[in-house]
C-alpha positions as CSV (number, residue, x, y, z in Angstrom):
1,X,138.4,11.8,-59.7
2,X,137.0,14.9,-60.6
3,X,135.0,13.5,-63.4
4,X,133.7,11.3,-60.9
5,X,132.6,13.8,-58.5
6,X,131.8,15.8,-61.5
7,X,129.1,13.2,-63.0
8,X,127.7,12.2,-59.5
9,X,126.4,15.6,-58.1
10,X,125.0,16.1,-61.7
11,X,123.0,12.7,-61.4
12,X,122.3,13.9,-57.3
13,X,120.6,16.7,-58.4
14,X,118.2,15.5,-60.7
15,X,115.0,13.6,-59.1
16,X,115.1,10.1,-59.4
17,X,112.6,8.5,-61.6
18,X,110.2,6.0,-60.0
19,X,108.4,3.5,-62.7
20,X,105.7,1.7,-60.4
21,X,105.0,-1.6,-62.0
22,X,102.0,-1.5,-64.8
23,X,98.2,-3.3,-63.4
24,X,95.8,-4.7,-65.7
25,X,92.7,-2.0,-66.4
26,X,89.6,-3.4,-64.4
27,X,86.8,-5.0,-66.0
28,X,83.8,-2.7,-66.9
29,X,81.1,-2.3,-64.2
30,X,77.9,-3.5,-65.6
31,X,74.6,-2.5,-62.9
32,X,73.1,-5.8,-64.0
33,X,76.1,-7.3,-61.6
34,X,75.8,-5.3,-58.4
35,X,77.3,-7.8,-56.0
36,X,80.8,-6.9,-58.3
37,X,80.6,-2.9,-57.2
38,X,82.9,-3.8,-54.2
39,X,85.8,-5.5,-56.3
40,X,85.4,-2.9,-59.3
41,X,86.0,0.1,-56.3
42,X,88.6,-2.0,-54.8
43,X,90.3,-2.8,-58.2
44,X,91.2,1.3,-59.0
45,X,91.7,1.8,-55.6
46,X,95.0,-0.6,-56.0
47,X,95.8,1.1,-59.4
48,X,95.4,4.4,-57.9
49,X,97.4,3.8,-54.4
50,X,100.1,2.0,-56.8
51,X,101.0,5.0,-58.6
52,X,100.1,7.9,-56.9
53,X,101.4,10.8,-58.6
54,X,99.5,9.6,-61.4
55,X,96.4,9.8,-60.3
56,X,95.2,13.0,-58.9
57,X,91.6,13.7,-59.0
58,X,91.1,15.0,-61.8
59,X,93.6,12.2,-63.8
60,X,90.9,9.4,-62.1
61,X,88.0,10.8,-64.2
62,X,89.0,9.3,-67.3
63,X,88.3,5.9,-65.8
64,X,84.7,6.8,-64.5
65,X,84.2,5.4,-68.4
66,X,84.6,2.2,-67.4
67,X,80.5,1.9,-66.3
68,X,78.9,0.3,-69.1
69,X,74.8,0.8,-69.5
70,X,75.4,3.7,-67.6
71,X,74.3,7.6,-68.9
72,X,76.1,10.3,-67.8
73,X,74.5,11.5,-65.0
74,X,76.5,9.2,-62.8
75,X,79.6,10.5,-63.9
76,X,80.4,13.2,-61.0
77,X,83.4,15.3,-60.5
78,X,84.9,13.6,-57.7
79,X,86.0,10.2,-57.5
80,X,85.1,9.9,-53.8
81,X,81.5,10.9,-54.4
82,X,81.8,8.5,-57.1
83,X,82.4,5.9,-55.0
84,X,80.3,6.6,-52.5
85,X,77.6,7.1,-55.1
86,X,78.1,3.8,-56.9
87,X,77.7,1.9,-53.5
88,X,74.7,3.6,-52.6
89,X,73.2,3.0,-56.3
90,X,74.4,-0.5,-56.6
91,X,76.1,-1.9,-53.9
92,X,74.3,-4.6,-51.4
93,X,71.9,-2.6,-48.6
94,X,72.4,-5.8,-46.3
95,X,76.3,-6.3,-46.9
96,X,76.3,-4.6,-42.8
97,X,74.3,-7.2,-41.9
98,X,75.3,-9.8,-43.7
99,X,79.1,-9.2,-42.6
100,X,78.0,-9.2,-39.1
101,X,75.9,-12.5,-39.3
102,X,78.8,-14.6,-40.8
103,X,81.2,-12.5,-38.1
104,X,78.8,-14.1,-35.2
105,X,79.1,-17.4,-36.7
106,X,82.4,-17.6,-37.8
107,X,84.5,-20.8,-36.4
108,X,87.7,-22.1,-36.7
109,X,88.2,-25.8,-37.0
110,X,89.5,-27.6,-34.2
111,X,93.0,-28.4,-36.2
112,X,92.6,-25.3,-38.1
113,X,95.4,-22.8,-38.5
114,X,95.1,-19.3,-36.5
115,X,95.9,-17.2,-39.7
116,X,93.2,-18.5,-41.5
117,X,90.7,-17.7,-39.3
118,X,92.5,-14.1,-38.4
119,X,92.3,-13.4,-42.3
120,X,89.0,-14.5,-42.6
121,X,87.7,-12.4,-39.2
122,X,89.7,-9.5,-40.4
123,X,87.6,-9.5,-43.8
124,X,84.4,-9.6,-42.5
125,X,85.9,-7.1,-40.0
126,X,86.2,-4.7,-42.6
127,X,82.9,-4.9,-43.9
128,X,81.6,-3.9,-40.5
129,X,82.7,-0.6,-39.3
130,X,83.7,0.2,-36.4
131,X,82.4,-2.0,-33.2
132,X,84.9,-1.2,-31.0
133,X,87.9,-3.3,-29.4
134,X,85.9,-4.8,-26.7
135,X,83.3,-6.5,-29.2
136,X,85.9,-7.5,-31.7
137,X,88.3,-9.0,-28.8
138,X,84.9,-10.7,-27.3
139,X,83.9,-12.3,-31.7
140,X,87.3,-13.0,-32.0
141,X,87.5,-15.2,-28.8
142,X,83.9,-16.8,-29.7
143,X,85.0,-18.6,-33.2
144,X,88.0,-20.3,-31.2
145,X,88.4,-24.1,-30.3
146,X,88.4,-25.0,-27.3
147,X,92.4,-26.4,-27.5
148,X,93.1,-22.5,-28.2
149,X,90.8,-21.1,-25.5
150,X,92.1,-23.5,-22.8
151,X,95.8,-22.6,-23.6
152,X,94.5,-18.7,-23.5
153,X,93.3,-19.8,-20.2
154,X,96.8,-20.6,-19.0
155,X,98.8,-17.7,-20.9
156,X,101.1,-15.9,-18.2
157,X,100.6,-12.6,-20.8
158,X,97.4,-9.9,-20.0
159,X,95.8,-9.6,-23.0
160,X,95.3,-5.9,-23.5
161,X,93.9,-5.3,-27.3
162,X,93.1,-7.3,-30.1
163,X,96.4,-7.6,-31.7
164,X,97.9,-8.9,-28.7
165,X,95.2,-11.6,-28.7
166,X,96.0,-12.7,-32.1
167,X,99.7,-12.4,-32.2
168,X,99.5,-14.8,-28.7
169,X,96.9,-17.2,-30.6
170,X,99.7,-17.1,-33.8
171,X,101.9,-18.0,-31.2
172,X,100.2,-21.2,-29.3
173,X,98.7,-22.4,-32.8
174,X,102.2,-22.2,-34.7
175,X,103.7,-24.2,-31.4
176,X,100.5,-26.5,-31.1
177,X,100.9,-27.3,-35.4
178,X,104.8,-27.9,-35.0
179,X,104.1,-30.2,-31.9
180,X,101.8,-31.9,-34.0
181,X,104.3,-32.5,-37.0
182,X,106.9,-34.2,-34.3
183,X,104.3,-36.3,-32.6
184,X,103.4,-37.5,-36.4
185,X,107.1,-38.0,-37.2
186,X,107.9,-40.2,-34.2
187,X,105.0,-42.3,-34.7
188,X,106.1,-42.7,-38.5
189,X,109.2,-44.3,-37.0
């Protein structure tokens, strides 16, 4: 027993080790490919939030070698100037605008699912910036079809931000899809 005790406030006091599960390197950034500067960012960004204590700043340096074409005067001391640098350099100038024209005409499809069109709002969302609740609540509402909107119109609940909207859409679309599947069933029979 006292071997026991022994051997487990040994292994107590020493930090446990942490082995975060290894990513595949991203693909070199080439400028002649600028609409790819958003998934090259994106791609250290998962490496670097995977394994934080890794990557410190100056650890992420190494990796500003992975521009090819590219002298050295874009290599700067700090990966979030970096960044920033690369998207003003290469990235789109009308990704704002292009995010916010496919935001205004985004739809969902009359038997379409609600998650679908929550992931799709919330990527163009991100592209955007900030527009404020009110706007987003007000786009959001816009792309729905009109099944969803009249069953909104009848929902007991005040709808006070926009994740309250779409967990109560979620909600009527996941009841509205399993009503269809029993309607289908007893008309296979």
């Amino acid at each position: 027993m006292a071997n026991l005790q022994a051997a487990s406030s040994s292994e107590s006091s020493r930090p446990l080790a942490f082995k975060t599960p290894s990513m595949k390197a991203p693909e070199c950034f080439d400028r002649t490919q600028p609409f790819k500067v958003g998934s090259f960012i994106q791609s250290f960004q998962l490496i670097f939030h995977n394994d934080p204590s890794n990557f410190s700043q100056d650890r992420k340096k190494p990796y500003l070698s992975s521009l090819t074409n590219q002298d050295s005067n874009y290599l700067l001391n700090s990966w979030s100037l970096f960044e920033s640098q690369l998207f003003n350099l290469f990235g789109d100038p009308n990704e704002v605008r292009k995010a916010e024209a496919e935001l205004d005409s985004l739809r969902m499809k009359e038997g379409g699912h609600v998650s679908l069109y929550i992931a799709n709002f919330r990527s163009l969302v991100s592209r955007i910036g900030d527009w404020g609740e009110r706007a987003l609540i007000h786009h959001f509402r816009k792309g729905f079809p009109s099944r969803i909107l009249d069953q909104l119109a009848s929902h007991p609940s005040r709808i006070n931000s926009l994740q309250d909207l779409m967990d109560i859409t979620l909600d009527l679309d996941t009841r509205y899809h399993e009503r269809q599947k029993q309607n289908s069933h007893h008309q296979d029979k």
